[in-house]
C-alpha positions as CSV (number, residue, x, y, z in Angstrom):
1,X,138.1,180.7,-132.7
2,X,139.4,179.4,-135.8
3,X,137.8,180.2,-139.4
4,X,137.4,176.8,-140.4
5,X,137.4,176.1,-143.7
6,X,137.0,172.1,-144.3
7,X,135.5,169.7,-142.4
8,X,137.5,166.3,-142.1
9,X,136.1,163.0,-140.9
10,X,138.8,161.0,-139.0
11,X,138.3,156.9,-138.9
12,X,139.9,153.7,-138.1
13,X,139.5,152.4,-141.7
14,X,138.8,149.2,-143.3
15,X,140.7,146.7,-145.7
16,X,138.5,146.5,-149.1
17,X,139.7,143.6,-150.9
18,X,140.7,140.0,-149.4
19,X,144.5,141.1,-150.6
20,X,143.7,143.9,-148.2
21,X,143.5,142.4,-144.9
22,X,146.6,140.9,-143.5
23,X,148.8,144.1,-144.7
24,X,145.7,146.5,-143.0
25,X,145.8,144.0,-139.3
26,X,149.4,143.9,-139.7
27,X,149.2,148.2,-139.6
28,X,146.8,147.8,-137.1
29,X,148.6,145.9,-134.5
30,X,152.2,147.5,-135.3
31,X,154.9,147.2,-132.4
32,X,152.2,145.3,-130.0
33,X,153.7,141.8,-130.3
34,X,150.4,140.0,-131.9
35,X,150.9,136.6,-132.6
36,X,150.8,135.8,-136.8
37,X,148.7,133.2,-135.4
38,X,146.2,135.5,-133.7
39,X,146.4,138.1,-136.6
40,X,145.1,135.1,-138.8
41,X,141.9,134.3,-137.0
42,X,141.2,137.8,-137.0
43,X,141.5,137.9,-140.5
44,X,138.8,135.2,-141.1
45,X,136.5,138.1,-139.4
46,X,136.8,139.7,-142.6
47,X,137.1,136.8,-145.4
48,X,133.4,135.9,-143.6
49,X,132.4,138.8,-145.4
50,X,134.5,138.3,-148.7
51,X,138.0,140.6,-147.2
52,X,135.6,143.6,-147.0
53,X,134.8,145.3,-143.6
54,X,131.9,147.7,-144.0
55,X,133.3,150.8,-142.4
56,X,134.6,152.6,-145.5
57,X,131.8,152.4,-146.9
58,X,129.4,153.5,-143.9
59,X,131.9,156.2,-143.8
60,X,131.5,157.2,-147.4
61,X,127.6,157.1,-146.5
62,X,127.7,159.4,-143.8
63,X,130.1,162.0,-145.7
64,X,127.1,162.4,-148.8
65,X,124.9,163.0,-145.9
66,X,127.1,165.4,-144.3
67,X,127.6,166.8,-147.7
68,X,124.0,167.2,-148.7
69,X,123.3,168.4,-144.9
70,X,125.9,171.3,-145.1
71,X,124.6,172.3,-148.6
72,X,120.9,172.0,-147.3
73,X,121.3,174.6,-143.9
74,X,123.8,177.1,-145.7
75,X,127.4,175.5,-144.2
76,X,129.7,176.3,-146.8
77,X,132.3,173.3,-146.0
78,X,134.3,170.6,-147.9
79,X,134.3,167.6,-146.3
80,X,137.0,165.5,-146.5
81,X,137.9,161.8,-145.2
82,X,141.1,160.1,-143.7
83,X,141.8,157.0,-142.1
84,X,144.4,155.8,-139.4
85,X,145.0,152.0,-140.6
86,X,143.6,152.2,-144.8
87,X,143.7,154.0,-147.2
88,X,142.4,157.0,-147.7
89,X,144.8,157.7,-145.0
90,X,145.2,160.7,-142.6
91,X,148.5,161.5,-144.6
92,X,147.3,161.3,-148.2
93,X,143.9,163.3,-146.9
94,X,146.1,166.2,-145.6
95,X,147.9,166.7,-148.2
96,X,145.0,166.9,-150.5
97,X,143.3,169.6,-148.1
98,X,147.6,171.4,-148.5
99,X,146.9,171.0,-152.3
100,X,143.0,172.2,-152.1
101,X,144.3,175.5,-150.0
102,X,142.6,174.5,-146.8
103,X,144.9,176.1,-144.3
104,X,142.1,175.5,-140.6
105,X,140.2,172.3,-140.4
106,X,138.0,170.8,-137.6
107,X,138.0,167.0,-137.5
108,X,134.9,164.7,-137.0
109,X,136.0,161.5,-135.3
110,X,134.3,158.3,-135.4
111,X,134.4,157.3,-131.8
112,X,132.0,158.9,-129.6
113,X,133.8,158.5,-126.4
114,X,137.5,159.5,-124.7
115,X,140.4,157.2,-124.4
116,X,143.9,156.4,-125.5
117,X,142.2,154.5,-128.8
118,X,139.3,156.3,-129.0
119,X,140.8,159.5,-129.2
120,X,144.3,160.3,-128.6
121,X,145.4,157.8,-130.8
122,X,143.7,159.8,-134.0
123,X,145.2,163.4,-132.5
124,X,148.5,161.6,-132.9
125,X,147.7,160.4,-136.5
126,X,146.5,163.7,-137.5
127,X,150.0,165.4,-135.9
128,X,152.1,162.7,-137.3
129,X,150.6,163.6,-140.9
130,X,151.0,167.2,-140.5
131,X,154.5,166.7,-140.0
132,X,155.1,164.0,-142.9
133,X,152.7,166.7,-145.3
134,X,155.3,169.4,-144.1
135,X,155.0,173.0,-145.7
136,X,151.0,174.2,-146.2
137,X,149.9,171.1,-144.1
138,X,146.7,172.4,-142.6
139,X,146.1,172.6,-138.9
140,X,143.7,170.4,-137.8
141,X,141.2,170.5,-134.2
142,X,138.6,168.1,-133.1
143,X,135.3,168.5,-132.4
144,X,134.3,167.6,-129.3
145,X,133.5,164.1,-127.9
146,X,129.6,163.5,-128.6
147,X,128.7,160.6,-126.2
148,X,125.7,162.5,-124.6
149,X,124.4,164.7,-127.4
150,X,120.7,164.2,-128.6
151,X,122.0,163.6,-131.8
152,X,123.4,160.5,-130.8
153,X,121.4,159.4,-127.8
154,X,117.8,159.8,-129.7
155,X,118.4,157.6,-132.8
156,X,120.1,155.1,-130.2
157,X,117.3,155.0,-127.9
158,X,114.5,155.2,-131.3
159,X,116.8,151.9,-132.5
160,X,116.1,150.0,-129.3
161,X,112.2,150.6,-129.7
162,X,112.6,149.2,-133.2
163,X,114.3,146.3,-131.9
164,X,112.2,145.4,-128.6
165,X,108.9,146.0,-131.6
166,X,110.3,143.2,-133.8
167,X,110.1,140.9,-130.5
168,X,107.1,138.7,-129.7
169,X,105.0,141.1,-127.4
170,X,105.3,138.5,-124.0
171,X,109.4,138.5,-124.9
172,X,109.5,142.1,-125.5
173,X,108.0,143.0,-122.0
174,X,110.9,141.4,-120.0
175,X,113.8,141.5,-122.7
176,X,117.4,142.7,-121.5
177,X,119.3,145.6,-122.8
178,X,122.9,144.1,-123.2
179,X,124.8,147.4,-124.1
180,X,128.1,146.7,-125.6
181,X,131.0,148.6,-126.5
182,X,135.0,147.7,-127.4
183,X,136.6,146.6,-124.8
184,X,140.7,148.5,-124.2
185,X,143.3,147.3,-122.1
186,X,142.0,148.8,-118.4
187,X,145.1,151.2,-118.7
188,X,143.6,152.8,-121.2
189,X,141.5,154.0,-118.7
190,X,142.6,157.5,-117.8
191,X,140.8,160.7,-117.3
192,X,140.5,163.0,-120.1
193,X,140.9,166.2,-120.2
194,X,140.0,169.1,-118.0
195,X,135.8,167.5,-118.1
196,X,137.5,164.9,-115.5
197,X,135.1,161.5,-117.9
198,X,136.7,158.5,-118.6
199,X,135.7,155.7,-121.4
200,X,133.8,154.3,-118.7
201,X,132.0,156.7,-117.1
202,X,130.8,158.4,-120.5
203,X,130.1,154.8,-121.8
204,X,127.7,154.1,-117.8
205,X,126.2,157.3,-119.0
206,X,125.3,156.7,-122.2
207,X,123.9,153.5,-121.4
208,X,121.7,155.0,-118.5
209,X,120.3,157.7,-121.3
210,X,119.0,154.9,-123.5
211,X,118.0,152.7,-121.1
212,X,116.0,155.4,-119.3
213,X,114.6,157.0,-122.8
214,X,113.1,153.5,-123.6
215,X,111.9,152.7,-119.8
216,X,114.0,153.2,-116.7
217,X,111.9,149.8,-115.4
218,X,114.0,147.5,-118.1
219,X,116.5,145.8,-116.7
220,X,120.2,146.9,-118.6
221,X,123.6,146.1,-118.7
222,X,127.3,146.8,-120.2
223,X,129.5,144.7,-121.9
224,X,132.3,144.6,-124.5
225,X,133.8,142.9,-127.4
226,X,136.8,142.4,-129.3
227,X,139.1,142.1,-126.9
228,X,142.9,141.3,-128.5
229,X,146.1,140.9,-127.2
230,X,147.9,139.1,-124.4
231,X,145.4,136.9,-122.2
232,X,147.7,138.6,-119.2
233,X,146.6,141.9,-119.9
234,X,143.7,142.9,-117.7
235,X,141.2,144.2,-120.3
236,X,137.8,145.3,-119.7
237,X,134.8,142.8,-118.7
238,X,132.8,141.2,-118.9
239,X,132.5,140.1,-122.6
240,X,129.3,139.9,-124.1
241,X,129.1,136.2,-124.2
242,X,129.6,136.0,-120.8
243,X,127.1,138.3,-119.8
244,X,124.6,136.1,-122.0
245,X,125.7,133.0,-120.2
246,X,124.9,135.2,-116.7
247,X,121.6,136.1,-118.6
248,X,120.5,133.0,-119.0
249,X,121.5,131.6,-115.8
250,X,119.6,134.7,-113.8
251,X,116.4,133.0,-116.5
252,X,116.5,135.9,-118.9
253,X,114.2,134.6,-121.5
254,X,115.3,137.5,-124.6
255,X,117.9,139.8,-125.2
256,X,118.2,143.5,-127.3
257,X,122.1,143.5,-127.9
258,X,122.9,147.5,-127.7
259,X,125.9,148.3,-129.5
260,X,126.1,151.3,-127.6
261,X,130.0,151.7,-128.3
262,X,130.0,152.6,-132.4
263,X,128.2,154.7,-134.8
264,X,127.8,152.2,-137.4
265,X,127.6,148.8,-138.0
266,X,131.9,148.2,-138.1
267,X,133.4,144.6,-138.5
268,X,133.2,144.1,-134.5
269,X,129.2,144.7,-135.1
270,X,128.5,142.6,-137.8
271,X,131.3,140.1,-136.6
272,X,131.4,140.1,-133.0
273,X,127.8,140.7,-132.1
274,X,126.1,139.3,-135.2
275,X,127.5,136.2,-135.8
276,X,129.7,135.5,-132.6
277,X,126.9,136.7,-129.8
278,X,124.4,135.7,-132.3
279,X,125.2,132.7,-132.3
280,X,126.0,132.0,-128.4
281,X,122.4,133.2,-127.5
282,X,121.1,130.7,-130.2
283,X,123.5,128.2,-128.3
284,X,121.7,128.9,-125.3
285,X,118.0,129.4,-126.2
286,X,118.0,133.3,-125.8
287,X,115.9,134.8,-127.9
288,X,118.4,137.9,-129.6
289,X,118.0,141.0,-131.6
290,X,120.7,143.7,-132.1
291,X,119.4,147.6,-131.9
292,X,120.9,149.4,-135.2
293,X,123.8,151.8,-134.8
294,X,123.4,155.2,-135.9
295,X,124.8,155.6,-138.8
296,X,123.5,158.5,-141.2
297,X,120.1,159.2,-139.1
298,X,119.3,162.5,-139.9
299,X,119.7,163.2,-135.8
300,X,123.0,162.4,-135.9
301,X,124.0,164.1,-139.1
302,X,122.5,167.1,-137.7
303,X,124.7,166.5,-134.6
304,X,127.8,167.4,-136.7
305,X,127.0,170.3,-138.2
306,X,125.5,171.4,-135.0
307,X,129.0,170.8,-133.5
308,X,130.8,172.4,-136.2
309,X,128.8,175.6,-136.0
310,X,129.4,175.2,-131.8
311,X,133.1,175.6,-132.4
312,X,132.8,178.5,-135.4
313,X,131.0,180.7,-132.6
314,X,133.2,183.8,-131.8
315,X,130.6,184.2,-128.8
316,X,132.4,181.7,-126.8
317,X,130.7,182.7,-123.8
318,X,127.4,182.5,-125.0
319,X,127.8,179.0,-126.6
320,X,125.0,176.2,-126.0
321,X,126.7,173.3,-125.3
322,X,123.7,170.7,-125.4
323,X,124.3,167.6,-124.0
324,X,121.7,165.2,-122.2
325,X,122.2,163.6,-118.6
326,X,123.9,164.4,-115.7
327,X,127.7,164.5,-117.0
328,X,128.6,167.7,-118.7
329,X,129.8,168.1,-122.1
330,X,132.8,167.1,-123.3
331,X,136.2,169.5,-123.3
332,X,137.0,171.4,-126.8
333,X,140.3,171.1,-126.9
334,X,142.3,168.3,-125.2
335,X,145.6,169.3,-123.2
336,X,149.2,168.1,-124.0
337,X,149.0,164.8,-122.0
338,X,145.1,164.1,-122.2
339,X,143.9,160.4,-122.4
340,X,148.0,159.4,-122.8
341,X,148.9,156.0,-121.3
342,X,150.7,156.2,-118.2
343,X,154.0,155.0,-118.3
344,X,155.1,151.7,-117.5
């Protein structure tokens, strides 16, 4: 086991300023062929809320809670942040930690579940900007994927109740749980690592552990959002608006929209579910709410650190892995190939 000396959280990053957002979707969707055209209703998404997508700063959030966490419970650990598409990006972070004299870190990423984008996609960042930092670039390993920890399942399930409470009480009673996460291409959909989960199965899982913390009798689903690209790429489905319109047809009279796929309320929340799905259920007479993300609940915060000091354990052996559910927890440390796209 490493000595770790610096914590780093790894995200997909946001553009701050309307300037900001055709240079950060044109990083974004580098060497995949997206239309300009496409590129500029996605960047509407973000003018709605003045050119300013609200994961840096939910990021920033959860670092001063990391931060006074650590400090709190006697983990003596910087934490740093870098981001994949925005600045403050993986390179620029790294070689800060070089300058700083961090030599072993263990990375924190934002995505709770395995897949090409999910995961392998920030290992590669994080390789590609050891090599570009050069000399004195630290080494960098993941913590593991967090789908089925308490500290992300409680708060999930806790945000739910909130939700269903702020119902009327005859709605409540028979409301749906429409889960949702991103949706990826369906290759994207290959096993990870030597725990044998895909995106899928740890996303049916997660969605069974909520469902069943807040009533296993409530009727549940999973959806997605966000889907991008070419219309002839399969992708997966169904999309969240048409799961309402199969809602309402089936005589679904409310809806609690799950976003079971992020840990805090990104532009594909606040966009996609909020105003989009918002909007279609309003469209079609479904009463909707939207359960909260968690975001800096104290649960999940103490899920990091809990993590952290997991992987700082010399007593391999003896380590508790907790994890709720049937699946077991996720893998350590991924193996040379792990979550990569097949070829074409």
């Amino acid at each position: 086991m490493r000595p770790y000396d610096a914590l780093v959280v790894v995200s997909f990053g946001g553009p701050e300023d309307p300037a900001d957002v055709m240079p950060f979707l044109e990083i974004v969707t580098a060497g995949r062929g997206v239309p300009r055209e496409r590129l500029e209703e996605v960047a509407e998404h973000y003018h709605h809320f003045g050119g300013v997508s609200p994961i840096n700063g939910q990021n920033r959030a959860l670092i001063a809670s990391l931060k006074q966490d650590f400090a709190s419970n006697g983990l003596d650990l910087p934490v740093y942040w870098g981001n994949r598409n925005w600045h403050p990006t993986v390179p620029e972070t790294l070689a800060q930690m070089r300058d700083d004299g961090v030599t072993n870190a263990i990375a924190f990423l934002t995505s709770a579940y395995a897949s090409f984008s999910s995961c392998r996609q920030y290992l590669d960042a994080i390789e590609r900007a050891r090599a570009e930092v050069g000399d004195g670039a630290p080494h960098v390993d993941r913590l593991r994927q967090y789908f089925n920890h308490p500290g992300f399942i409680e708060p999930m399930a806790d945000g739910v109740r909130a939700a269903l409470a702020e119902l009327p009480e005859n709605l409540a009673a028979q409301a749906h749980l429409a889960f949702v996460a991103h949706s990826i291409p369906t290759a994207m959909e290959v096993v990870s690592g030597p725990s044998g989960h895909t995106y899928t199965t740890q996303l049916v899982e997660a969605t069974r552990l909520v469902a069943e913390a807040v009533g296993p009798s409530r009727e549940s689903s999973l959806s997605y959002c966000s889907r991008s690209g070419s219309p002839t790429v399969p992708w997966l489905e169904p999309d969240i608006g048409d799961r309402l319109d199969e809602l309402k047809a089936a005589g679904t009279k409310a809806v609690v929209v799950v976003p079971i796929g992020f840990v805090s309320d990104h532009m594909e929340v606040v966009y996609d579910l909020d105003t989009e799905a918002a909007q279609r259920a309003d469209d079609l007479g479904l009463a909707f709410i939207r359960s909260s993300t968690v975001g800096t609940d104290p649960r999940f915060v103490a899920m990091v650190r809990e993590l952290v000091l997991e992987r700082m354990d010399e007593r391999i052996g003896e380590r508790v892995r907790r994890a709720c559910g049937d699946l077991p927890a996720a893998h350590d440390v991924c193996p040379i190939g792990c979550c990569r796209l097949p070829a074409r």
